[in-house]
Each structure stands twice: as structure tokens, then as C-alpha cells.
C-alpha positions in Angstrom: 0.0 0.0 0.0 1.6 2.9 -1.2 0.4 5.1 1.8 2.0 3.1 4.1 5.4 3.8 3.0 7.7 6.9 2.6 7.6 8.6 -1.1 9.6 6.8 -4.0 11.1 7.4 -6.7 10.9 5.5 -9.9 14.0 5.5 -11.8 14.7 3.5 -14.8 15.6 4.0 -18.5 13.8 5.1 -21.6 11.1 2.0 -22.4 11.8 0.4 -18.9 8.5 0.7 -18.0 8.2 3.2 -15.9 4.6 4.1 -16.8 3.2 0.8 -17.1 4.0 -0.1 -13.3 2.7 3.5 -12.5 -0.8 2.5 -14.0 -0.8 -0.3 -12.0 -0.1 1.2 -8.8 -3.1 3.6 -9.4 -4.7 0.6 -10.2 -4.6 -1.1 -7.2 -4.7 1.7 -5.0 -8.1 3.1 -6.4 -9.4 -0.5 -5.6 -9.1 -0.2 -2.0 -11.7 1.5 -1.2 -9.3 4.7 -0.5 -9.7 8.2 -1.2 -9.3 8.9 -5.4 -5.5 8.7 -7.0 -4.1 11.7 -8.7 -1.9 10.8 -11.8 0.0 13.5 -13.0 1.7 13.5 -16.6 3.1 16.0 -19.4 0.5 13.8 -22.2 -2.2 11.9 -22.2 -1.7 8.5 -22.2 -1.0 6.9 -25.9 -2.7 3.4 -24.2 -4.5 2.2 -20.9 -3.7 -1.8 -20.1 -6.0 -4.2 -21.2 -7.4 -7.6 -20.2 -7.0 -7.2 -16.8 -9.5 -7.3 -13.9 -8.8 -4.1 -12.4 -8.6 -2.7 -15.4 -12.0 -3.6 -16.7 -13.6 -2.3 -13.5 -15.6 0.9 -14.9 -15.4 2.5 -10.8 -11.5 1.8 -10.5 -10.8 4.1 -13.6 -13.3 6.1 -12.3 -10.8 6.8 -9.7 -8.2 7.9 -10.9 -8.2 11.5 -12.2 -5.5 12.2 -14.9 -4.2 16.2 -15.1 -1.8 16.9 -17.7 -0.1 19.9 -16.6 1.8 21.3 -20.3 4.6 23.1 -18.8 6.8 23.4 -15.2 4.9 26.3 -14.5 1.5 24.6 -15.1 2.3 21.9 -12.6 3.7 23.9 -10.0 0.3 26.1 -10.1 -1.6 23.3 -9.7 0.4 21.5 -6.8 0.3 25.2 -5.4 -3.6 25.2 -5.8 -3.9 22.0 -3.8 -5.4 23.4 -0.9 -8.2 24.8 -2.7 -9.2 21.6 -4.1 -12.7 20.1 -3.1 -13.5 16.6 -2.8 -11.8 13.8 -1.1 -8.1 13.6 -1.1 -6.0 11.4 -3.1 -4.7 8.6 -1.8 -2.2 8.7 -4.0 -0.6 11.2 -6.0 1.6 9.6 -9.0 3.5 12.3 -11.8 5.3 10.2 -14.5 7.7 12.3 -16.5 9.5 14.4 -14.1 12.5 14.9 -16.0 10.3 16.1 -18.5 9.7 19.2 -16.2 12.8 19.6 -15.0 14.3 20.0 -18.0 12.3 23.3 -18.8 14.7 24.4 -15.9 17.7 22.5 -14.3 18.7 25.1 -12.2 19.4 23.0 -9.1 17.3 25.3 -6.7 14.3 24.5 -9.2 14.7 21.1 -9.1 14.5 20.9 -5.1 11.9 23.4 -4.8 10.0 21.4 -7.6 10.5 17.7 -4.8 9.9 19.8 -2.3 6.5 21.0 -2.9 5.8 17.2 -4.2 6.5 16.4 -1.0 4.4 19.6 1.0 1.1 18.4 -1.6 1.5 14.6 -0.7 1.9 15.6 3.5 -1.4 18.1 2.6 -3.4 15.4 1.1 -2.3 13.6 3.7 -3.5 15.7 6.5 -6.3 16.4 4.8 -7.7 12.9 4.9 -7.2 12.1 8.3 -5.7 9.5 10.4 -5.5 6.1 8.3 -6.5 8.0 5.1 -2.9 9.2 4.0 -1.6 9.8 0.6 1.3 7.9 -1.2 3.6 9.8 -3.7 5.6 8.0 -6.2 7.3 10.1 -8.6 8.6 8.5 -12.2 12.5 10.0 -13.5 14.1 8.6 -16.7 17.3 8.2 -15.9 20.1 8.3 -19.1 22.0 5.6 -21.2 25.0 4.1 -19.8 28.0 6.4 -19.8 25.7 9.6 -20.2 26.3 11.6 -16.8 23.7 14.4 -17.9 21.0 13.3 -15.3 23.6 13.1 -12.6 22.8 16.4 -10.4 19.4 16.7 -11.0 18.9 12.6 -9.6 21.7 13.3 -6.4 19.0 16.4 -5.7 16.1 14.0 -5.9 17.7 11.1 -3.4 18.0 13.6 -0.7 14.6 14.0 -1.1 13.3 10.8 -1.8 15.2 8.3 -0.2 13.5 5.5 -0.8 14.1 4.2 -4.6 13.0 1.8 -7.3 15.3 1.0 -10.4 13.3 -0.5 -13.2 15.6 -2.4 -15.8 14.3 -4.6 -18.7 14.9 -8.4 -18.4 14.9 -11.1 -20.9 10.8 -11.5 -22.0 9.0 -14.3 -23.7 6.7 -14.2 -26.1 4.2 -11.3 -26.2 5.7 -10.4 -22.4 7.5 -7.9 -20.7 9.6 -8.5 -17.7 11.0 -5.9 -15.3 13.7 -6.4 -12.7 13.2 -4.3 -10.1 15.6 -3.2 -7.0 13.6 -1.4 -4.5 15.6 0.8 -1.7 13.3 1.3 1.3 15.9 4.7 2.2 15.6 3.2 6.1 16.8 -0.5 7.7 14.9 -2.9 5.5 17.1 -4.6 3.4 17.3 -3.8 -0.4 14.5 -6.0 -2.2 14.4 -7.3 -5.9 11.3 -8.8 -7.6 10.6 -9.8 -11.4 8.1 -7.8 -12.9 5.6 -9.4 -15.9 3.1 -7.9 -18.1 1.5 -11.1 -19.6 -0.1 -10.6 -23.3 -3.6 -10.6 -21.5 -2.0 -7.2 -19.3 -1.9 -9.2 -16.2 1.1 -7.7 -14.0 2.6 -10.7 -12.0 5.2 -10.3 -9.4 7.7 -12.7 -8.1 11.0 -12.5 -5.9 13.8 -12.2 -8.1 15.9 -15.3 -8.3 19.1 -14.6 -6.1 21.5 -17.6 -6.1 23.6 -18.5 -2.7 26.6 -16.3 -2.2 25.1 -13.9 -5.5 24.0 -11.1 -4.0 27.2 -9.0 -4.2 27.8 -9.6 -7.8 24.0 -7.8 -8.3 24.6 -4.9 -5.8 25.4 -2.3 -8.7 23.7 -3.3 -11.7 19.8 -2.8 -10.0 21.5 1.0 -9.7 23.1 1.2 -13.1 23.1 4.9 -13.9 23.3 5.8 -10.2 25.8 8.2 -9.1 
């Protein structure tokens, strides 16, 4: 439950995913009988999963209200304008495509002050929902290709505020599937986790531990960060 855990970032390459597992986050959470999920993005979405359960449930998509905020300045006026907003308070508040944002601006004060008030809307939502009723923030950054260093300040700004982090990275897939391996930082004293991610051909997301052989779990420690500073 993503309320029940600090914000996270969701870092991973170009076509690793990213929005996919998103989706399916705001998935689940609108199916538990929570407040509605915010899903915040630069674009609409070219193509909503198919085939699934949760996904054919009319009242789950119902849920989840999608704002597509053009520009930087767009989506900082509307995080600024949370307070003003009627209704129940997300339980979640997702925004795929940060670097897309950031971009418009790398100045390194923009950047925090862009986390920061992520993290002041999430806290409001939060509060405004009341005890039990909090709101989860999970924030998407593409990170660059191996070797390419450009992303390197602007995702060392973003750790210190989001210490808990996800690397997505695309594994070996079967037939009409897509697999994602992904290393999940809790940023406190849980161990680091990994788990296979799998988008069937039907869109069903299965998750399973990631297989970690006896004595292996050094030899994985730096490619589930592969891009990380």
C-alpha cells in the first residue's frame, strides 16, 4: 500500500516501463476503497492496459483523475492550488515524467523546490484525509544511457529527497511479455528487495521474488542502480 510507506522514486531508463508499473499502482490503490488517485503527466496517455481485472472495472478508472499539466509552471500552479481543491483527497498522488519538467529548468534550486513541494502536496493530502487516510507519492525519472552523466545532479538532488528508490531495468521477456527487474531501496533499515516484474499478453502484472542464487547477492549490488551516481 503505497500510503504506508515513505515517497519513492521511480528511476529507470527510456522503455523500462516506468509508466506501465505506474498505472498499475493507481490501479490497485483506487481498488481499495481509499480516497481517489491523482496521476500526474506532461501527455495523455497513448494506451491504458488491457485484459485485466482491475482494469475492466468501470469504478477503478473512475478513480483515478488524470491532469496533464503542459509546462513546469502549469504543474507547480496546480500542486500550489492543492489546498483549494474540493472533494476527497487522493490517496495517491503519482507524476510520470519528471524529468520532463525539469528540463524546462535545471537550475538545481528548481529542481529541489519542484520535490519539495511534491512532497508539501502529498503531506497536505495527507493531512487532509485524516488518520489512516494518507496519501502515497511515487514520482517517475528517466534516468540516461549508460555512460551519459547528464542526469547526474538533478537525480543526487532528488535522493535527498526521496530516499526510498525503485530501479526499473528490462529483463529477458517471452513471447508477447515484458519482464522488469526491479531493486527497490526502502531509504531506512529494510534490506534492499528485488522482484521480477511481468506484463502477460492478456496485461496481467505478475510479481515474483527475483531469483538470487547462494553467495550472488554481491555480484547484483550495482547493476539494479546502473546509472546511479
Amino acid at each position: 500500500r503505497a500510503e504506508a510507506g515513505p515517497p519513492l522514486l521511480l528511476l529507470g531508463g527510456p522503455g523500462s516501463g516506468k509508466t506501465a508499473l505506474l498505472f498499475a499502482a493507481a490501479l490497485e490503490a483506487a481498488g481499495e476503497g481509499q480516497g481517489p488517485v491523482l496521476f500526474l503527466t506532461r501527455r495523455p496517455l497513448q494506451s491504458l492496459p488491457r485484459g485485466t481485472r482491475a482494469a475492466l472495472e468501470p469504478l477503478r478508472l473512475q478513480k483515478i483523475r488524470f491532469q496533464y499539466p503542459p509546462s513546469t509552471l502549469e504543474l507547480l500552479r496546480l500542486l500550489c492550488s492543492a489546498h483549494e481543491a474540493r472533494g476527497s483527497a487522493p490517496s495517491l498522488l503519482l507524476l510520470d515524467g519528471l524529468e520532463e519538467y525539469l528540463a524546462e529548468n535545471p537550475r538545481p534550486q528548481e529542481t529541489a523546490y519542484l520535490a519539495a513541494l511534491l512532497l508539501d502536496t502529498a503531506a497536505h493530502f495527507s493531512h487532509r484525509g485524516g488518520p489512516g487516510r494518507g496519501c502515497g507519492l511515487i514520482v517517475a525519472f528517466r534516468t540516461q544511457g549508460e555512460g551519459d552523466s547528464g542526469d547526474a545532479l538533478p537525480l543526487a538532488l532528488l535522493q535527498r529527497y526521496f530516499p526510498a528508490q525503485c530501479w526499473l531495468q528490462p529483463n529477458a521477456s517471452g513471447p508477447g511479455q515484458h519482464c522488469l527487474r526491479a531493486c527497490l531501496e526502502s531509504g531506512g533499515l529494510e534490506p534492499r528487495a528485488e522482484w521480477c516484474l511481468t506484463f502477460r499478453p492478456d496485461g496481467e502484472l505478475t510479481v515474483t521474488q527475483w531469483p538470487t542464487q547462494a553467495g550472488d547477492t554481491d555480484s547484483h549490488k550495482g547493476s539494479c542502480s546502473e546509472g546511479q551516481p
